[in-house]
VMD Tcl script that draws the C-alpha trace (Angstrom):
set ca {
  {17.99 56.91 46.37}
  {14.44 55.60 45.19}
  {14.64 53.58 41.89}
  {12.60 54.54 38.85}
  {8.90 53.73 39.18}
  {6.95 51.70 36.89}
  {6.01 55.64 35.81}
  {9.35 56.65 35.26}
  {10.36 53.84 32.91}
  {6.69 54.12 31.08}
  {7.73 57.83 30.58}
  {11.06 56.75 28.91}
  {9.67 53.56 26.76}
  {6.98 56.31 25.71}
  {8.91 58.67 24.32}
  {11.51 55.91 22.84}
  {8.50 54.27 20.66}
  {7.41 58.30 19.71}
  {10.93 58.00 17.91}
  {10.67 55.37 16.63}
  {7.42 55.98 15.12}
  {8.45 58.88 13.94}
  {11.10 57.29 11.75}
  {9.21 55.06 10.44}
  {6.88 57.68 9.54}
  {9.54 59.18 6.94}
  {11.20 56.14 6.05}
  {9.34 56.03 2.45}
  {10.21 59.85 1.42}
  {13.95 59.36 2.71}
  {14.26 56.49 0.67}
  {13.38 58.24 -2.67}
  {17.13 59.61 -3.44}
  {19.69 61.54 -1.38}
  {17.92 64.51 -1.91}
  {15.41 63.30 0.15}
  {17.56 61.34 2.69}
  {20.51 64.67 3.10}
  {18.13 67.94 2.63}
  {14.51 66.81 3.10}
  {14.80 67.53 -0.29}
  {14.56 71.21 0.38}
  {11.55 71.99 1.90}
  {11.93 72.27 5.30}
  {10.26 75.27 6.54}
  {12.31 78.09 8.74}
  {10.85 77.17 12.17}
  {11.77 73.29 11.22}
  {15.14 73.55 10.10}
  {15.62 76.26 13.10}
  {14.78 73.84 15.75}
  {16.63 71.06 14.53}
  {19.72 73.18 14.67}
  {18.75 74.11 18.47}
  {18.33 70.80 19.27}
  {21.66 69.72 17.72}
  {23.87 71.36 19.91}
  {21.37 70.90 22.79}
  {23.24 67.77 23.24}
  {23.66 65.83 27.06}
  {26.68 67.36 28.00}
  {25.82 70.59 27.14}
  {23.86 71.36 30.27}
  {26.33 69.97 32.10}
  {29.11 71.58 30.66}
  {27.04 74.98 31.52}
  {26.29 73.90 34.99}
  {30.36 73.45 35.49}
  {30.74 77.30 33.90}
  {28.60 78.91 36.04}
  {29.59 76.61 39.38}
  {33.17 77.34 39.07}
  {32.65 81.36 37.96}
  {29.09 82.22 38.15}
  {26.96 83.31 35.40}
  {29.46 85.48 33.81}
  {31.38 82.00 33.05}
  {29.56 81.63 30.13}
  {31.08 84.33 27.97}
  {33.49 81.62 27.43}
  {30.42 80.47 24.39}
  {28.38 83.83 24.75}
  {31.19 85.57 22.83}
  {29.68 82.77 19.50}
  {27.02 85.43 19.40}
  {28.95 87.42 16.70}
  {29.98 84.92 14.66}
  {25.88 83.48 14.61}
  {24.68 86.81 13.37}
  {27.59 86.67 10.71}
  {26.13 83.62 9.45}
  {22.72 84.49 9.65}
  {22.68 88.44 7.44}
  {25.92 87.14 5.46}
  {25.89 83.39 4.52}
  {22.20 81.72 5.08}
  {20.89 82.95 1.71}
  {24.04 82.13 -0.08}
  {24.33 78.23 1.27}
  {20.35 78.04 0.38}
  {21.72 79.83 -3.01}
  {24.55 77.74 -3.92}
  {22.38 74.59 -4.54}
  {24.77 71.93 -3.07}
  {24.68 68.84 -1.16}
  {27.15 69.51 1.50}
  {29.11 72.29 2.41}
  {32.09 70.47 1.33}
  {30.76 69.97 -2.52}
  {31.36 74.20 -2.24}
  {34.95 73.13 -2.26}
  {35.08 72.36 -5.92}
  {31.90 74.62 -6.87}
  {34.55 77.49 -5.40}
  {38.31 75.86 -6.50}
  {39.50 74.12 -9.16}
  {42.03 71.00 -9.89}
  {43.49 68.56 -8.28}
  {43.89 70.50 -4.68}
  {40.76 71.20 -4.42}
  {39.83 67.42 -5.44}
  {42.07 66.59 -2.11}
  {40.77 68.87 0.00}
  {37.46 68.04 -0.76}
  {37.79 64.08 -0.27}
  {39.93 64.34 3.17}
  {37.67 66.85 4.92}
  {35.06 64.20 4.03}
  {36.99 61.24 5.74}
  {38.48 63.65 8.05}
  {34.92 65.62 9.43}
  {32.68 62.72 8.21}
  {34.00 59.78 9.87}
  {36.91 60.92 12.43}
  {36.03 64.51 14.00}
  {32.61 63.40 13.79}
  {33.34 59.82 15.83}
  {35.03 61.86 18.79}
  {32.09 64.48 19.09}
  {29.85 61.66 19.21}
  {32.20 59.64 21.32}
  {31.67 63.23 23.24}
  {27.73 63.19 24.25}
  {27.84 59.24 24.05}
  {30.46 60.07 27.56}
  {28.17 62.90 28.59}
  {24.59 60.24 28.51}
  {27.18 57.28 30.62}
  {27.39 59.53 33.32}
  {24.39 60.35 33.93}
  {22.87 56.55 33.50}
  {25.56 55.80 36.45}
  {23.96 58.10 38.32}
  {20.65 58.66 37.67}
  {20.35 54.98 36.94}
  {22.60 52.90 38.52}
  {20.42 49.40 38.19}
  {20.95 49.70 34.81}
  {24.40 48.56 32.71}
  {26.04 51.87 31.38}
  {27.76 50.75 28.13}
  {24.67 48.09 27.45}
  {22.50 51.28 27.71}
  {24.13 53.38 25.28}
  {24.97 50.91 22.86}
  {21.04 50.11 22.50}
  {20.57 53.75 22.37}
  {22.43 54.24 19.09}
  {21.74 51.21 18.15}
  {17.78 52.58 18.11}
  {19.27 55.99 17.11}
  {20.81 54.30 14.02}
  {17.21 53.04 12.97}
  {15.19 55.59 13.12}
  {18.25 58.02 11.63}
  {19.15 55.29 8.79}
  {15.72 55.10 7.79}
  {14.05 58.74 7.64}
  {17.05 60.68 6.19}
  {16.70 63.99 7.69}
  {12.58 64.73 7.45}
  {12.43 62.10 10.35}
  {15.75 63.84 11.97}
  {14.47 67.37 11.81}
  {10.83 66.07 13.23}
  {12.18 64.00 15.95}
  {14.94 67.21 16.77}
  {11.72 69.37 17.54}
  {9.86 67.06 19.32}
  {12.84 66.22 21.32}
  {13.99 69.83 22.12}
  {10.38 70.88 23.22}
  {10.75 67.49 25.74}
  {14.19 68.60 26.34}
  {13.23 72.13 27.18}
  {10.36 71.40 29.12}
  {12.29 69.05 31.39}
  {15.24 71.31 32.31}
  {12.63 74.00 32.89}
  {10.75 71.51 35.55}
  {14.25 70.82 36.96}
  {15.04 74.32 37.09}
  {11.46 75.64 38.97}
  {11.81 72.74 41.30}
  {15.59 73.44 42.28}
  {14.51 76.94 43.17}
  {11.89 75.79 45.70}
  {13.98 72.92 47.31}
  {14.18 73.47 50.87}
  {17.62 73.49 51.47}
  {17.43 76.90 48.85}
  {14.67 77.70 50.57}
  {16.10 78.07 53.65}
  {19.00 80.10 52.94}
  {16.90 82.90 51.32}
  {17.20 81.38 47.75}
  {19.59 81.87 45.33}
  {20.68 85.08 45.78}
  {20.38 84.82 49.75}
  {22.59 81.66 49.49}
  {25.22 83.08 46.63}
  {27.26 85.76 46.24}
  {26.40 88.77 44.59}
  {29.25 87.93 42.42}
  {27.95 84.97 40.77}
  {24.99 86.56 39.52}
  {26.90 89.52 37.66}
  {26.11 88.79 33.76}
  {29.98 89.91 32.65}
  {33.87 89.55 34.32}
  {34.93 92.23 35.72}
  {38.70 92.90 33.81}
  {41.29 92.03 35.79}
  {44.90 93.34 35.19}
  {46.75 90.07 36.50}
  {47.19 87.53 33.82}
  {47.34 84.50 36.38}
  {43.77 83.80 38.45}
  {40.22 83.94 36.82}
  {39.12 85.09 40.33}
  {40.23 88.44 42.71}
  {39.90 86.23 46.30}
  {35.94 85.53 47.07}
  {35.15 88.54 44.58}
  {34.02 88.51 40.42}
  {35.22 86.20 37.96}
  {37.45 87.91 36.63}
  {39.45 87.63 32.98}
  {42.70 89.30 32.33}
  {42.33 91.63 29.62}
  {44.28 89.72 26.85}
  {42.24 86.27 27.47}
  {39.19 88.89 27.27}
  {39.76 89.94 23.90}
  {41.04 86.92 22.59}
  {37.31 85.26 22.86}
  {35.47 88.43 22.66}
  {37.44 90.17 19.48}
  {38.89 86.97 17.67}
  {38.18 83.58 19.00}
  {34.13 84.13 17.10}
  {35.25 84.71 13.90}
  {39.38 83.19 13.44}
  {38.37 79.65 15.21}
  {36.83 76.85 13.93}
  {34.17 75.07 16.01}
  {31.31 72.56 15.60}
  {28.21 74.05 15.46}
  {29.85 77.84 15.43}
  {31.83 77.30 12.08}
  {32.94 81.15 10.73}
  {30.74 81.45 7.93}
  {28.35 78.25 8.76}
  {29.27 74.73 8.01}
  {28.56 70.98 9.19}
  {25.14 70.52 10.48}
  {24.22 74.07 10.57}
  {24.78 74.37 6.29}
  {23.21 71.40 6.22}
  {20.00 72.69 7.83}
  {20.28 76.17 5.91}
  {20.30 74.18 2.33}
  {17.48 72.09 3.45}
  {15.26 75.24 3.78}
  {12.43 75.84 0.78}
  {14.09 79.35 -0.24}
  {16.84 81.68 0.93}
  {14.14 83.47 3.48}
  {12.87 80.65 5.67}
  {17.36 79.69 5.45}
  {18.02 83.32 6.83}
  {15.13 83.30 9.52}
  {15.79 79.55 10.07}
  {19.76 80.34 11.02}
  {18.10 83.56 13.03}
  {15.67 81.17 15.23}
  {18.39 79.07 15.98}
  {20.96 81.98 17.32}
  {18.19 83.35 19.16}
  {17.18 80.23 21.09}
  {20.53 79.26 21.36}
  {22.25 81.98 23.39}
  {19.16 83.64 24.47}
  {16.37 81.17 25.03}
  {17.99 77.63 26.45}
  {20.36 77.96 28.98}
  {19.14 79.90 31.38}
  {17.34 76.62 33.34}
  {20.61 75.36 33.10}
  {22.31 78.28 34.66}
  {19.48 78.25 37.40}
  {20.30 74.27 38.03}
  {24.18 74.92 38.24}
  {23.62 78.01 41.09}
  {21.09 75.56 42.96}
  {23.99 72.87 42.88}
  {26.38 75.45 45.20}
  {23.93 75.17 47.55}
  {22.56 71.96 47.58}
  {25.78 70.04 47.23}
  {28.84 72.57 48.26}
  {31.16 69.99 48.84}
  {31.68 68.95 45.70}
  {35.18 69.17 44.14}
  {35.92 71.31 41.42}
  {36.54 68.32 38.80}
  {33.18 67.76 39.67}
  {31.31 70.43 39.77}
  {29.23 69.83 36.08}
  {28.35 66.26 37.97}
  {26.14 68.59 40.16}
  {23.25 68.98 37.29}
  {22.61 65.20 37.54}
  {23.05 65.15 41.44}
  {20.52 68.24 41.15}
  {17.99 65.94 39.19}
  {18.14 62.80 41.46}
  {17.92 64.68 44.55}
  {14.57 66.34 44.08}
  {12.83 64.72 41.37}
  {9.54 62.70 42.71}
  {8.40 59.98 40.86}
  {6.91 60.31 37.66}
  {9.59 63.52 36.77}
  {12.63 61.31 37.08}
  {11.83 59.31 34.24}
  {10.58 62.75 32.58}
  {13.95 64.34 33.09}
  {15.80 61.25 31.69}
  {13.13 61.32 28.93}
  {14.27 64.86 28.50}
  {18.06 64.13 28.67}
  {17.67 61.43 25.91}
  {15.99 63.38 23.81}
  {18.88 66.10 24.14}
  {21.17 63.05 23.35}
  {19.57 61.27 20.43}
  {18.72 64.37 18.61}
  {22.37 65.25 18.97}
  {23.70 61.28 17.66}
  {20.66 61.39 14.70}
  {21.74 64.83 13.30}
  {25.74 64.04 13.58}
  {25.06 60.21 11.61}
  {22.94 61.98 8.89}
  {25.45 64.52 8.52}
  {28.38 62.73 8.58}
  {26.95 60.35 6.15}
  {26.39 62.78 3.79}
  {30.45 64.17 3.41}
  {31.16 60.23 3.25}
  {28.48 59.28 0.54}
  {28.31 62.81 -1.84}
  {32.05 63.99 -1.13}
  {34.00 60.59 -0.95}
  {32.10 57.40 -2.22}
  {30.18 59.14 -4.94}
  {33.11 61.72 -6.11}
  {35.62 59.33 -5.74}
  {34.26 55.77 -5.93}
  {31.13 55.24 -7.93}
  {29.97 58.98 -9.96}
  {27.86 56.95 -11.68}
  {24.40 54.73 -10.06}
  {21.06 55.40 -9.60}
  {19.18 57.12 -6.63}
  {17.89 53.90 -4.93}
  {21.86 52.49 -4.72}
  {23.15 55.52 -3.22}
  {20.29 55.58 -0.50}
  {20.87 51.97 0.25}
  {25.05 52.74 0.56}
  {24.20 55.74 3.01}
  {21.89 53.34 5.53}
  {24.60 51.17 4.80}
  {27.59 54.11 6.17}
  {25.11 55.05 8.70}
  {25.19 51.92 10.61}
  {29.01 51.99 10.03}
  {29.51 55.28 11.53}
  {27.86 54.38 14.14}
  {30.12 51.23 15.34}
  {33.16 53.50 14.58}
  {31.71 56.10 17.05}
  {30.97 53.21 19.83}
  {34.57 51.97 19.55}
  {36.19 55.34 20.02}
  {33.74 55.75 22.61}
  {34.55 53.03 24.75}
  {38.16 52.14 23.67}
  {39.44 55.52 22.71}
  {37.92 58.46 24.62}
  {38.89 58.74 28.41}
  {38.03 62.54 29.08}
  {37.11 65.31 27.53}
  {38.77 67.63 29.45}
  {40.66 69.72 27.65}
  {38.99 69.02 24.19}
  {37.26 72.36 23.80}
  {40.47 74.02 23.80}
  {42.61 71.87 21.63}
  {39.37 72.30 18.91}
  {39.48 75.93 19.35}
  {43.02 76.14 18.99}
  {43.86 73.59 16.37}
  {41.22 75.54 13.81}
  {41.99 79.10 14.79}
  {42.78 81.39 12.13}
  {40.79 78.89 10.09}
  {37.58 80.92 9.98}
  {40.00 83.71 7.86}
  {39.22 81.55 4.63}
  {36.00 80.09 5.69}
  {34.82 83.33 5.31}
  {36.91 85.58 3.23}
  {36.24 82.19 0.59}
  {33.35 83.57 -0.48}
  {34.09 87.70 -0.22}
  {37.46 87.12 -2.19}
  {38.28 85.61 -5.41}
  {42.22 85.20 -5.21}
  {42.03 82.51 -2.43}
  {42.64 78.86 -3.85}
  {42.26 75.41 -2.71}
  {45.86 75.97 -1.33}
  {44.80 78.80 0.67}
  {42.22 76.96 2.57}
  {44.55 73.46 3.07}
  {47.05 75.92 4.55}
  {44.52 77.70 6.88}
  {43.83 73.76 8.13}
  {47.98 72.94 8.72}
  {49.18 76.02 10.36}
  {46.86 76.05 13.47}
  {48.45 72.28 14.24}
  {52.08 73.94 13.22}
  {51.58 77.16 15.83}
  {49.90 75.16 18.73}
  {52.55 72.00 18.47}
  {55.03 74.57 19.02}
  {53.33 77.11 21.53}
  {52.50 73.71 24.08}
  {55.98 71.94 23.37}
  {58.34 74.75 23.58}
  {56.93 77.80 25.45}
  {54.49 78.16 28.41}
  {51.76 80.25 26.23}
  {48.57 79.02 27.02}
  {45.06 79.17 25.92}
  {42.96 82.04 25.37}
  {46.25 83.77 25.28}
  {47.77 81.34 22.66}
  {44.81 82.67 20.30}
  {46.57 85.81 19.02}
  {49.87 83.63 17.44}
  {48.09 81.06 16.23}
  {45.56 83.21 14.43}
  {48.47 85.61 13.37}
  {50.63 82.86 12.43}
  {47.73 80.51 10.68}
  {46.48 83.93 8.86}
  {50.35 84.88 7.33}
  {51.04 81.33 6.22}
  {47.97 81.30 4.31}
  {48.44 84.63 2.64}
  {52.00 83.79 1.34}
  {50.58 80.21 0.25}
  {47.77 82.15 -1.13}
  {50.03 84.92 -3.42}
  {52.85 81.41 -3.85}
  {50.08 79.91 -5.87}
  {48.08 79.95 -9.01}
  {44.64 81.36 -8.34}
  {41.37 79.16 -9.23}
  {40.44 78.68 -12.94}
  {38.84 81.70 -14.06}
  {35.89 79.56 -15.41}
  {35.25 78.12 -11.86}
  {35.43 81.77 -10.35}
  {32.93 82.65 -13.03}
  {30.50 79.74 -12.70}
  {30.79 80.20 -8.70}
  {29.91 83.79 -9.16}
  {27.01 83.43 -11.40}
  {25.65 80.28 -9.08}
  {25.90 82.87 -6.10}
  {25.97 86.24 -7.01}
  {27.98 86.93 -3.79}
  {28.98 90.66 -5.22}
  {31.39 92.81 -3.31}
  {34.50 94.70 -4.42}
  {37.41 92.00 -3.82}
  {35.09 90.04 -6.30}
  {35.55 92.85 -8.81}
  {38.41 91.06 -11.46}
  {36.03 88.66 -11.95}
  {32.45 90.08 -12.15}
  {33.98 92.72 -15.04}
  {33.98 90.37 -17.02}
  {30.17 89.40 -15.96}
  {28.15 92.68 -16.60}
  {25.09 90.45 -17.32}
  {25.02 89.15 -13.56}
  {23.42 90.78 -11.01}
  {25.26 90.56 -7.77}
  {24.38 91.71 -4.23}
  {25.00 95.08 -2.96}
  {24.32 96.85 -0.10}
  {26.90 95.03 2.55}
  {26.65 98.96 4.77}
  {23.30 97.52 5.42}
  {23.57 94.13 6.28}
  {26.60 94.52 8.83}
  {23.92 97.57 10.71}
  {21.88 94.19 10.49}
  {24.86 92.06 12.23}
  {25.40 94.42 14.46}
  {21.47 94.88 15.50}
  {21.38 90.96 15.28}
  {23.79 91.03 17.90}
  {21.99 93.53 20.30}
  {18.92 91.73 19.39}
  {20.29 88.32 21.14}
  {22.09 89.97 24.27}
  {19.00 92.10 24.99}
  {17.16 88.47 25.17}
  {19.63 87.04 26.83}
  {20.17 89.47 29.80}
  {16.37 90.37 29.89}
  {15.25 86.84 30.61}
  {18.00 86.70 33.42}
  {16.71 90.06 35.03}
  {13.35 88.54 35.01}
  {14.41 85.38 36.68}
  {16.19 87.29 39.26}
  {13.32 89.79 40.22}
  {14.60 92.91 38.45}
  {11.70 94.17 36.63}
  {12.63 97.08 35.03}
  {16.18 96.73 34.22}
  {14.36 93.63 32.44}
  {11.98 95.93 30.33}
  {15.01 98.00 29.51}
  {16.31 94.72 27.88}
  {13.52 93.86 26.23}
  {12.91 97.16 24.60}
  {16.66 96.97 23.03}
  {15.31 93.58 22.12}
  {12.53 94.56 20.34}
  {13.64 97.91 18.71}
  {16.73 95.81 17.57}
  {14.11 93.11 16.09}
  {12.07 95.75 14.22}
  {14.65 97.72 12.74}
  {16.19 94.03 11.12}
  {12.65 93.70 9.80}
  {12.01 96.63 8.63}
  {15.26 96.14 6.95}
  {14.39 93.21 5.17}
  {11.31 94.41 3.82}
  {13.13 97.11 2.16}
  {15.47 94.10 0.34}
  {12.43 92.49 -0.82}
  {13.36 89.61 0.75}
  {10.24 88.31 1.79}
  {10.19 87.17 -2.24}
  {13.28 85.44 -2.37}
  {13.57 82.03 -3.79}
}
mol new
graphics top color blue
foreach p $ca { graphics top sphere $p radius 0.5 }
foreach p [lrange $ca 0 end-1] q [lrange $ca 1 end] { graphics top cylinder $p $q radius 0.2 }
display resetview
C-alpha cells in the first residue's frame, strides 16, 4: 500500500485547524450562559439545526455498519433502520413544535415540567447520570472503535489509540469552548466534507477495473442484491432462500416494520424525539424552522446519505469476495485504500473524521447538558450565576470525555451485538415516551416502569427460553406495555397543578387530555390530529419515494425513477399545502 502523501496529511491538518478555528470562532457567545453553550440560545435556523442532526448520526461506523447490511443481504438489508422512517415523521408533524414549545433545557427537565414529586425528582436525576455520562460513554466508546479501525488500516504508520486520544482530546476543545453554535457549524461543514467524500469513494468504486470488467455492479451481482425490499419468507430460521432474496420470516418482518419504530427506544430514533435530536429541535428560533429542521434531517437521513454507502458495500463483493462474513463492514475501508490516488486518501480520511468528530462534539455537548441542568444544577448547586455554570460544563466536558476514552479502551471489546441488546432493553419504552404527552393519567411511575420491564422480559427471554431477536420484540413490548399500565392505574396520578401548568406551557390538546383542559376553557389547545397523521403518513411516502427514486437513478432505471419522484413531490406539496392552511408559517 502507498503511504499518505505530503497531500494527504495537508488535506487532514487542513481541515483539523478549520475546526479548530471554528471553535474558537464561538467560544465568546458560548461562554455567555448555558443558554448559549446548550441551545445556541435558540436561534438556530431550520437548515442549521437540520444538518447538525444529519451529521450526528453520520458517525464513522455508520457507513460501515451499512456496507456490512447490504454485503451480507443486499440492499434490502437495510430495512433493518429503513423501518425508523415512521417513527421520524412521528416526530417531525407530532412533537417538533411542542419540544420548541415547551421552553426547556433538556428533554429530561420535561420530566418534572410533565410529573410531579419525588419520582419524578428520581427519574429525572438518574436518566441524567444514566444517558449523560454512562449510555452516552459506550456510544462514544462506539464510533471512538469504529475511527481505530480504520486508522489500522487506512493508516497503519500511525499509533491507533495515540490517534484517537488526540482526536478527542482536540474534539474536547473546540466542543468545550463553542457550546453548540460552534457544534452545529462545525456538524455542517463536516457533513458536506463527509458527504462529498463518500460520494468520491462511491463514483470511483463504480469505475474500478476489476467492476469494470465484470459488467459493473449489476453484471457482477445478483439480481437479488439490488431488490429494494425482502421477499417474505415462511421459514422462521435463514434470512436467505439458497443464492436467492434476502429474505425475512414474516414475524421478524413485522416486528421492525409494525412495532420496533415506535415501542423501542434508540439513540437518535427516540419515539417521540429525545437526546440530541430534542436538543437540536429546542435550539431552533420558533416551532416552524423546529418542524422543518426535524423534516430536513429525516429526509437526508434515510433518503439522501446512504446510498454512496450502499454503492461502496456492493463494489466490496466484487473487489474483495473473499472476505469473511465477520468482516464484511471492514470492506468500506479496504474499498477506500484500494483505489484512492493520492491527494483523495487523505480527503476520504478528512471525510471520515469529520463523520467522527461531529458525532464525539454533539454527544459531549449533549451529555453535558443532562449532567449540568438535570443533576449538578437540580441537585447540587440551584443557585449561581451564568458564568459558574458555563465554567462547570467545560469543566464536565473534559470529564466526559476521559470517562468515554477509558470505556473505550478498557471496557468495550465489540460491538457486536449492541444494536440489539439497545433495541431490546428499551422496547415498549417508546409507549410512554409518546403517549406522555397525548395522556394525562401517566405518572413518573409509569415512565420508571416502561424503563425496568424491557431489562425484566429480555433477562428472562435470553436466560430461560431460545426466543430471539426481532422475534423477542412482541413479549417484551407486550410485557413492558402491561407492567406499565397496572403501575400506571396502582398509582396516584401527577398533581393536578403540574398537569395544568404542563398543559397551558404546551397546549398539546387531544381528547385523553380532556379531565384536565375542562377545567382550562381559557387555553387554546391544538386540534386537528385527522390532519396531521394524513401529514405522517404523506411524510412517510414523501421519504421512501426519495429513497427508492435516487436508487432507480443510480441503477439506470429512468422511469420507474420519475414514478418515484412524482410520489415524492406530490407527497411534498400536499404537506405544504397543509401547513399553509395551519398558519404555521407564523408560528413562534
Amino acid at each position: 500500500m502507498e503511504q499518505f502523501t505530503v497531500l494527504d496529511y495537508a488535506f487532514i491538518a487542513g481541515y483539523l485547524i478549520l475546526t479548530l478555528a471554528i471553535g474558537l470562532m464561538f467560544s465568546s457567545r458560548a461562554s455567555e450562559n448555558v443558554g448559549e453553550f446548550f441551545l445556541s440560545g435558540r436561534k438556530l435556523p431550520w437548515w442549521l439545526a437540520g444538518t447538525g442532526m444529519v451529521a450526528t448520526t453520520f458517525a464513522a461506523d455508520t457507513p460501515l455498519a451499512v456496507a456490512g447490511f447490504v454485503a451480507k443481504n443486499g440492499i434490502a438489508g437495510n430495512w433493518v433502520w429503513w423501518t425508523f422512517v415512521s417513527g421520524g415523521m412521528l416526530t417531525v408533524f407530532f412533537f417538533a413544535r411542542l419540544w420548541r414549545r415547551a421552553n426547556i433545557m433538556t428533554d429530561l427537565e420535561f420530566i418534572e415540567l410533565r410529573y410531579s414529586g419525588k419520582a419524578a425528582a428520581f427519574l429525572r436525576g438518574f436518566k441524567a447520570l444514566y444517558f449523560g455520562l454512562f449510555i452516552n460513554a459506550v456510544i462514544i466508546g462506539w464510533v471512538n472503535l469504529a475511527m481505530f479501525k480504520i486508522i489500522r488500516i487506512m493508516m497503519p504508520e500511525l499509533n491507533p489509540e495515540l490517534t484517537i486520544v488526540a482526536l478527542v482530546v482536540l474534539t474536547t476543545l473546540y466542543s468545550g469552548l463553542s457550546g453548540l453554535w460552534g457544534v452545529s457549524v462545525t456538524d455542517a461543514v463536516q457533513f458536506l466534507i463527509a458527504m462529498a467524500g463518500c460520494i468520491i469513494l462511491a463514483v470511483l468504486a463504480m469505475q474500478h477495473p476489476s467492476v469494470a470488467a465484470a459488467g459493473g455492479l449489476k453484471g457482477a451481482l445478483p439480481a437479488w442484491m439490488f431488490d429494494f425490499f425482502p421477499a417474505i419468507s415462511s421459514s422462521a430460521d435463514s434470512p436467505s432462500i439458497g443464492q436467492g432474496a434476502f429474505a425475512l420470516p414474516f414475524a421478524s418482518f413485522a416486528a421492525m416494520a409494525f412495532v420496533q419504530w415506535w415501542a423501542s427506544w434508540y439513540p437518535g430514533a427516540e419515539p417521540g424525539g429525545g437526546g440530541y435530536i430534542a436538543q437540536r429541535m429546542m435550539s431552533a428560533k420558533d416551532e416552524k424552522h423546529s418542524l422543518l429542521a426535524t423534516l430536513w434531517f429525516t429526509i437526508a437521513h434515510y433518503a439522501i446519505r446512504p446510498w454512496p454507502w450502499i454503492i461502496v458495500g456492493l463494489a466490496s463483493l466484487v473487489m474483495f469476495p473473499d472476505l469473511p462474513a465477520a468482516e464484511k463492514e471492514d470492506g468500506f475501508v479496504h474499498v477506500m485504500r484500494a483505489i484512492l490516488p493520492p491527494g483523495l486518501k487523505g480527503l476520504l480520511v478528512a471525510a471520515f473524521l469529520a463523520a467522527y468528530m461531529s458525532t464525539l462534539a454533539t454527544h459531549l455537548n449533549w451529555g453535558t447538558s443532562y449532567l449540568i441542568n438535570d443533576f449538578y444544577k437540580r441537585f447540587i448547586r440551584q443557585e449561581a450565576d451564568a458564568k459558574h455554570y458555563v465554567r462547570v460544563s467545560k469543566a464536565v466536558t473534559v470529564l466526559t470525555a476521559i470517562f468515554a476514552l477509558y470505556i473505550t479502551f478498557f471496557v468495550l471489546e465489540t460491538i457486536t451485538g449492541a444494536w440489539e441488546f439497545i433495541i431490546q432493553c428499551g422496547a415498549g419504552t417508546g409507549f410512554v415516551l409518546i403517549m406522555r404527552w397525548f395522556w394525562w393519567r401517566l405518572n413518573a411511575w409509569s415512565e420508571i416502569t416502561s424503563m425496568v420491564a424491557p431489562f425484566a422480559a429480555y433477562s428472562w427471554l435470553h436466560f430461560m427460553t431460545g426466543i430471539t431477536f426481532p422475534v423477542s420484540i412482541f413479549i417484551i413490548v407486550l410485557f413492558t406495555i402491561s407492567a406499565t399500565l397496572l403501575v400506571t392505574f396502582l398509582t396516584p396520578p401527577t398533581e393536578e397543578k403540574t398537569l395544568q401548568s404542563f398543559y397551558r406551557t404546551t397546549r398539546v390538546g387531544g381528547v385523553f387530555w380532556k379531565k384536565i383542559s375542562d377545567t382550562m376553557p381559557d387555553v387554546e389547545s391544538d386540534k386537528g390530529f385527522a390532519r396531521l397523521f394524513a401529514d405522517w403518513f404523506l411524510g412517510i411516502v414523501l421519504v421512501y419515494s426519495a429513497l427508492f427514486g435516487t436508487g432507480k437513478l443510480i441503477f439506470g432505471e429512468p422511469l420507474p425513477a420519475a414514478l418515484y419522484f412524482l410520489a415524492a413531490a406530490v407527497s411534498g406539496w400536499l404537506i405544504y399545502i397543509d401547513m399553509n392552511r395551519r398558519g404555521w408559517n407564523n408560528l413562534q
